[in-house]
N, C-alpha and C positions, 0 to 999 in steps of 0.2 A: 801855718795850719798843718802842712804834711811832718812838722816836725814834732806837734803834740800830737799827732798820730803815731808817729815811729816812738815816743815816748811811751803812749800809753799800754799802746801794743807790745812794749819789750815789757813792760810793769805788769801786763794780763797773761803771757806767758810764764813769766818768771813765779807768779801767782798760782799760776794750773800747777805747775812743774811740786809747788811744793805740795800742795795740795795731793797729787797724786804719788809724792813721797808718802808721805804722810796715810795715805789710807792702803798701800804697798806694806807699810810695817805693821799696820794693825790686821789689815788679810791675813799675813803672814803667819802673826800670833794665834790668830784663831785658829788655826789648819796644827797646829804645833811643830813647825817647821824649826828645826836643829840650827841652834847658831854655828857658825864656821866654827871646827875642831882645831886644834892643834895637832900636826904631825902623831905626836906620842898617841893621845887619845885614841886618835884613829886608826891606830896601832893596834893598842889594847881593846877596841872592839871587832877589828878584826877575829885575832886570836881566839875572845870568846865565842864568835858564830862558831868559829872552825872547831872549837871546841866541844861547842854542843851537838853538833854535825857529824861529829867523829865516833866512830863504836871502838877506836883504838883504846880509850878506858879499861871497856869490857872485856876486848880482849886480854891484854895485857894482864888482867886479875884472874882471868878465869884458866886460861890456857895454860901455864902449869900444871895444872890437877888433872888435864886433859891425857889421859894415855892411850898407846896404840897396844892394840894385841890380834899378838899371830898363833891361831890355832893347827895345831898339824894331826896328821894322823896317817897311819899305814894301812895301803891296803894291799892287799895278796892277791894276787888271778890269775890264772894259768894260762900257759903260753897258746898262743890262737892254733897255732902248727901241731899241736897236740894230736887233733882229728884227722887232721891231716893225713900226718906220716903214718897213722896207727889204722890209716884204711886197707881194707881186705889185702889190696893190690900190693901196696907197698907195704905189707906185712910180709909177704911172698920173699921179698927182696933183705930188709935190713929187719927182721921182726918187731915186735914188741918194742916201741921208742916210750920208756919213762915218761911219764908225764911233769913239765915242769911246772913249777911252781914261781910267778916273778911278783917283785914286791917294788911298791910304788908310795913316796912320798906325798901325800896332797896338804898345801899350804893353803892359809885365806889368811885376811886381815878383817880387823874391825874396830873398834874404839871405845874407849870408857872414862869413866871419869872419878877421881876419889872425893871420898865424902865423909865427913865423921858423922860416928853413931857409937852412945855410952863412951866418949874418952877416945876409941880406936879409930882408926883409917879405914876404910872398906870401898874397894872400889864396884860401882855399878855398872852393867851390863846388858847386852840383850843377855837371852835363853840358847837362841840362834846363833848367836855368836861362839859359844864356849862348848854346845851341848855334843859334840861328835869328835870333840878334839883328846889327843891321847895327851898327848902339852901344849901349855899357854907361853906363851911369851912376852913380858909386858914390857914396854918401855914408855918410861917417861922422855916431857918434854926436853928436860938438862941430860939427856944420852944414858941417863941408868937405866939398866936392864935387870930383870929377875923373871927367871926358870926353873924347873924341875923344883926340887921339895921348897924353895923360896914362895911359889905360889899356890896359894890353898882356895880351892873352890870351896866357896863355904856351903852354897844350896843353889837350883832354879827351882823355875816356876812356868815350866809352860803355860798353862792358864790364863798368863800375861806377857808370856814373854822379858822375865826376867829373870838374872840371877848375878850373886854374890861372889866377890872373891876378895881372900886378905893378902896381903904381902909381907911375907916375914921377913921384918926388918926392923932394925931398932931406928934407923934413920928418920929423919923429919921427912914426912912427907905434904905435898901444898894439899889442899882440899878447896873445893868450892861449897858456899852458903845456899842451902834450898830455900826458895821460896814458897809462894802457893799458889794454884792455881785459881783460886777464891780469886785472889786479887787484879787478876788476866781477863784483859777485855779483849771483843774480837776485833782485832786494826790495831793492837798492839805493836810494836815491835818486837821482832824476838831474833835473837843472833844463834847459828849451831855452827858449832867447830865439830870437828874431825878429823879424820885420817880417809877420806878418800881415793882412791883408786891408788892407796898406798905413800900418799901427798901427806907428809905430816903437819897438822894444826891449823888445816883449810879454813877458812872462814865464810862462810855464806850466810846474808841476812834477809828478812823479807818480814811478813804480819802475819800476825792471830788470825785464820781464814775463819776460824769454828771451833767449838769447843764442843767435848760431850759425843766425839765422832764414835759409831759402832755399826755393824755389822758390813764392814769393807772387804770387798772381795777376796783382798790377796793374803787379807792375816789371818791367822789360824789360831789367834787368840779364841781363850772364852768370854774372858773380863776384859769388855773393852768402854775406853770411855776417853777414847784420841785426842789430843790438839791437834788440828788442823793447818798447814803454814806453808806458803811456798814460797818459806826457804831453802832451798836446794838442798837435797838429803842423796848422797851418790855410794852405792856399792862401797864398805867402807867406813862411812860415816854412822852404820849402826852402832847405838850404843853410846854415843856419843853425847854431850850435853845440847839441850834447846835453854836459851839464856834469854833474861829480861834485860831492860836498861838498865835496870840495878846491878848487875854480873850474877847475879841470880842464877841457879838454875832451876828450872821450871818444867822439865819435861826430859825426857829419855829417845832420843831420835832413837826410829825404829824401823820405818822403810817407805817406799815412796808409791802411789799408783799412779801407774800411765799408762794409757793405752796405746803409742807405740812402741812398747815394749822395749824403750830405752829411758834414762835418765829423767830426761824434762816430766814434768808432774806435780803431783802434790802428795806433802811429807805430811807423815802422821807421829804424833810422840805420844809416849806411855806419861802421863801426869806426872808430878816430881810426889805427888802426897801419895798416890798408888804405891809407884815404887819405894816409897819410905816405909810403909808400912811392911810391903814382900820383904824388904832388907831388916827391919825389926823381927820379924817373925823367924825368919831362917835365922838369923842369928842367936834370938832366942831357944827357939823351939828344935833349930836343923831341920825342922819340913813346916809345909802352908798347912796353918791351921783355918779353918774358914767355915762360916754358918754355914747351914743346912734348913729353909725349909719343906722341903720333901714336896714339891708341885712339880707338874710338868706344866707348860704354858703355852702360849699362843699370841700373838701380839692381835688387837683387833682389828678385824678385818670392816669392811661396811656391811657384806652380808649377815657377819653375826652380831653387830649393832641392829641392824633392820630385825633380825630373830629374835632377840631378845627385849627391844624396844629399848636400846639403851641410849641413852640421851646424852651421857657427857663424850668428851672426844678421847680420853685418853683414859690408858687401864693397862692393865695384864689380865689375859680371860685363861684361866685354870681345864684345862682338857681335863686331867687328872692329878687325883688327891695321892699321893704314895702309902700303903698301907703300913703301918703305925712307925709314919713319920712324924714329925713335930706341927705340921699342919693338921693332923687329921686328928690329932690328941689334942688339939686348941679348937675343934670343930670346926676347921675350913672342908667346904664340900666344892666335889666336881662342879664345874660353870659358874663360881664363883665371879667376880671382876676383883681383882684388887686394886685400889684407887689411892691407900696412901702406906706407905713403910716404914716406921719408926720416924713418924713425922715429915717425912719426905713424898712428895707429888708422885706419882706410879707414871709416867710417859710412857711405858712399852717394855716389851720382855726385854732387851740388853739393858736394860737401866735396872728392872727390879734386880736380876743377875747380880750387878754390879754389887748395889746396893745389901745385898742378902749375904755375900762374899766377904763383904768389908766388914761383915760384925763378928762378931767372937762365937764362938757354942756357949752355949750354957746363959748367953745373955735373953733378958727379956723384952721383945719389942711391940709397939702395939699394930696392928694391921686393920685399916677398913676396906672391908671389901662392899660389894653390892650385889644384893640377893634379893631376887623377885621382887624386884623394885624399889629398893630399902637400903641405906646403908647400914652396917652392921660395924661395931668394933671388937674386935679379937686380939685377945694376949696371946702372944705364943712366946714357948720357949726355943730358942732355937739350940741344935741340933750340933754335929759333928759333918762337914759332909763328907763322905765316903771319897775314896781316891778312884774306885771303879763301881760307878753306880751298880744300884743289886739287879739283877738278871731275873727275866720273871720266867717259871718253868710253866710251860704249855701240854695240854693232857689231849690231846687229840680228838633229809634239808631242809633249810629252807631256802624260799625267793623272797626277796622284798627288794622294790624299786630299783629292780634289774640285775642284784647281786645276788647269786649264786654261795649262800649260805654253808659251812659244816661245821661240825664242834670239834673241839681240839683233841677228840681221842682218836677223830678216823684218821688210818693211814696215809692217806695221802695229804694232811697237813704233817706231817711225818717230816715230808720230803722239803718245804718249808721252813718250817718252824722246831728249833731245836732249844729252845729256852722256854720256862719256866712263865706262867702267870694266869691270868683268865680272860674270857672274852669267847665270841667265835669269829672262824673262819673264813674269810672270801677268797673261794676258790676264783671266781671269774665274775666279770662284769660285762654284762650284755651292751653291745654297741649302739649307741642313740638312746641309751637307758636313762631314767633322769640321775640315777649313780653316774654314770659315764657321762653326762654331760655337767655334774661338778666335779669330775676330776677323781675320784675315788679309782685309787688303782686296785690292781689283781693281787693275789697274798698280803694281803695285809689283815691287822686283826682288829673286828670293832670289840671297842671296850664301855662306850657311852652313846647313850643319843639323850638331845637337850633338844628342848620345845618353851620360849616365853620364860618362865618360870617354873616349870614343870622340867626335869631330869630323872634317868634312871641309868645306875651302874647297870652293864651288859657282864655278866658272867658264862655263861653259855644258853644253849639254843632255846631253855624256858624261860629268861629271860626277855631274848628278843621276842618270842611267840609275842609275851604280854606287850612290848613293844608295837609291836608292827600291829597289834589291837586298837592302842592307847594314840600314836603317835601319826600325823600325816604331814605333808609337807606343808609349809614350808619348814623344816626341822635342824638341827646341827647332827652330825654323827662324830664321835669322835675315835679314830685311830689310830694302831700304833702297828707303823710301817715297819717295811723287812729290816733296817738298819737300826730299829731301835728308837727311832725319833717318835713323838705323839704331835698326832697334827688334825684338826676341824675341817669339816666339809660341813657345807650347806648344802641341802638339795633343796630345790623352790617348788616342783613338783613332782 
């Protein structure tokens, strides 16, 4: 008996045993569980991670084309002991000491990258970079250098912070392939090289934080429309390429914000299709040619959405129309909104900017804006933009809502106002006034007040009269401050 036991039980194990093989290899198969590799195999999928893992590719194709340039310049200042020796006292003694004159080298570096455009080589740049230097220095990555009449600035562009330079040389030079920003998403990858703290072909990688970036503290651009990325951008690295996975270049590193006033931060780049463009045109033309339609603007605010009753979120709201600008001959009026730009969505005044920038003069675009509740479409031709906007001449009371009224003839906007144009004067703004408590400062000139749908150009003091008749708060006024900017107030009451 105990031995058909020991039997049957070694025949019921051996029975589980396979059984539990057996449902071990079909688990298995369902999960897609990798048969045992071979050595080699496992080799060669090593390799590919690492490969795909690696920005060595990228570099390696793109860093040739990568140049360092050292900008110099002389400056001259007289010796500090000047004042010194030349005091009363010690005039007594050795008189009259010559004033000297001492002269001083200042070096920088920064970075660039070449690029063809029509057949030729051209290397791109910041503005910042090149704009104060008496000579350039360039060096590529293979140890060639070119100097003095070898290198020719071809144009800048403060405006964006760009500019041009060729290298006379018959030599092969590498170039890098642009991409576009079109095709840049934000958590992209993007790789920037440079010359760093004077580090030749540094490499720092990191993501697309944001695209479309505009009005950042620290740049002095007009036209901005940034990538966002923090990949490390260090004193140096201006000028430099921002790169895709593809070795692409994709953007123009240009400088970094941080608010502890060193390094760590976040890097901004000029777009690669911007700077294609500034480099077509100087090349072209030797200077930026760029539309003009003749507004000044305002980004909106909520108080003058609540003023006006405007419903949608996003716009450019027109302070003023430029007298016979290419807006005003297309019949665009003060307090306008514009809402779309040659087919493009209006978000805000650094976008219309952009967008108004990048087209030609003489081109024709359609514009809809939104007037007393309505959208409207308008053809305009655009314009040429001036290199120094025009200057309005000012020709020298009353009170209304705290401000201390005069027209532009009397004297004492004299002392004020030394340019050309219309409107009147606020001498002063009474404290706790409903002017003083939206902000309306002292010297400045109103040129408009808007109500809902209803506006009137302010040209001098009979104007306002009918004004301050016609209009009560809650209202918009609009101004154009001591420095020349035009900007909206609201007063509520």
């Amino acid at each position: 008996m105990d031995r058909r036991l020991l039997i049957y039980g070694s025949f019921f194990v051996a029975l589980v045993a396979i059984v539990a093989f057996f449902i071990g290899v079909i688990t298995a198969a369902s999960f897609h569980l990798p048969a045992v590799a071979k050595a080699e195999e496992g080799e060669a999928m090593t390799a590919n991670i690492n490969e795909r893992s690696s920005f060595a590719p990228i570099v390696q194709k793109a860093s040739p084309a990568v140049v360092s340039i050292e900008g110099k310049r002389t400056v001259v200042f007289e010796s500090p002991w000047g004042d010194f020796f030349n005091d009363p006292f010690f005039g007594r003694f050795f008189g009259e000491v010559p004033r000297r004159e001492l002269k001083r080298d200042l070096k920088w570096l920064g970075s660039g990258f070449i690029i063809e455009y029509d057949g030729k080589d051209y290397i791109l740049t910041n503005n910042h970079v090149v704009e104060k230097a008496e000579e350039l220095t360039i060096r590529l990555s293979d140890e060639r250098e070119f100097s003095g009449d070898k290198v020719e600035l071809i144009g800048i562009d403060p405006s964006t912070d760009l500019a041009v330079i060729e290298l006379k040389t018959r030599d092969n030079l590498p170039d890098i392939t642009p991409g576009s920003v079109k095709d840049l998403r934000v958590g992209d990858w993007v790789v920037a090289i440079g010359n760093p703290f004077g580090l030749y072909g540094t490499v720092t990688v990191g993501v697309v934080s944001a695209k479309g970036r505009s009005g950042i503290p620290l740049s002095k651009t007009i036209y901005e429309s940034f990538i966002q990325t923090d990949a490390a951008i260090n004193p140096g690295n201006s000028g430099g390429p921002l790169l895709n996975t593809e070795g692409k270049v994709i953007g123009v590193n240009t400088f970094i914000l941080s608010r502890s006033g060193g390094n760590l931060g976040i890097g901004f780049a000029i777009p690669i299709d911007m700077a294609t463009e500034v480099l077509e045109t100087l090349v072209k033309e030797g200077k930026i040619v760029r539309g003009y339609l003749g507004v000044y603007l305002e980004d909106l605010s909520k108080e003058i959405k609540e003023s006006l009753n405007f419903k949608y979120d996003e716009g450019a709201y027109i302070l003023e129309v430029g007298k016979g600008s290419p807006a005003e001959k297309a019949g665009i009026l003060d307090g306008d909104i514009i809402l779309n730009f040659d087919g493009e969505e209006v978000k805000d005044v650094s976008q219309l900017r952009f967008l108004v920038a990048s087209r030609k003069p003489g081109q024709k675009v359609k514009v809809i804006v939104w007037r007393n509740g309505e959208e409207r479409k308008i053809n305009v031709v655009l314009g040429e933009r001036p290199v120094i906007s025009a200057a309005y001449e000012l020709k020298g009371g009353l009170e209304w809502l705290g401000m201390n009224i005069l027209s532009l003839d009397s004297k004492e906007v004299r002392r004020y106002w030394r340019e050309g144009g219309s409107g009147v004067f606020i001498s002063e703004v009474e404290p706790e006034s409903p002017a003083y408590k939206a902000g309306v400062p002292d010297h400045s000139l109103i040129i408009g007040v808007q109500k809902l749908n209803n506006s009137m150009e302010i040209r001098n003091l009979d104007d306002l009269s009918k004004a301050r008749e016609e209009f009560a708060p809650p209202l918009i006024i609009r101004l154009r401050l001591v420095n020349g900017r035009v900007k909206a107030f609201v007063i509520e009451e």
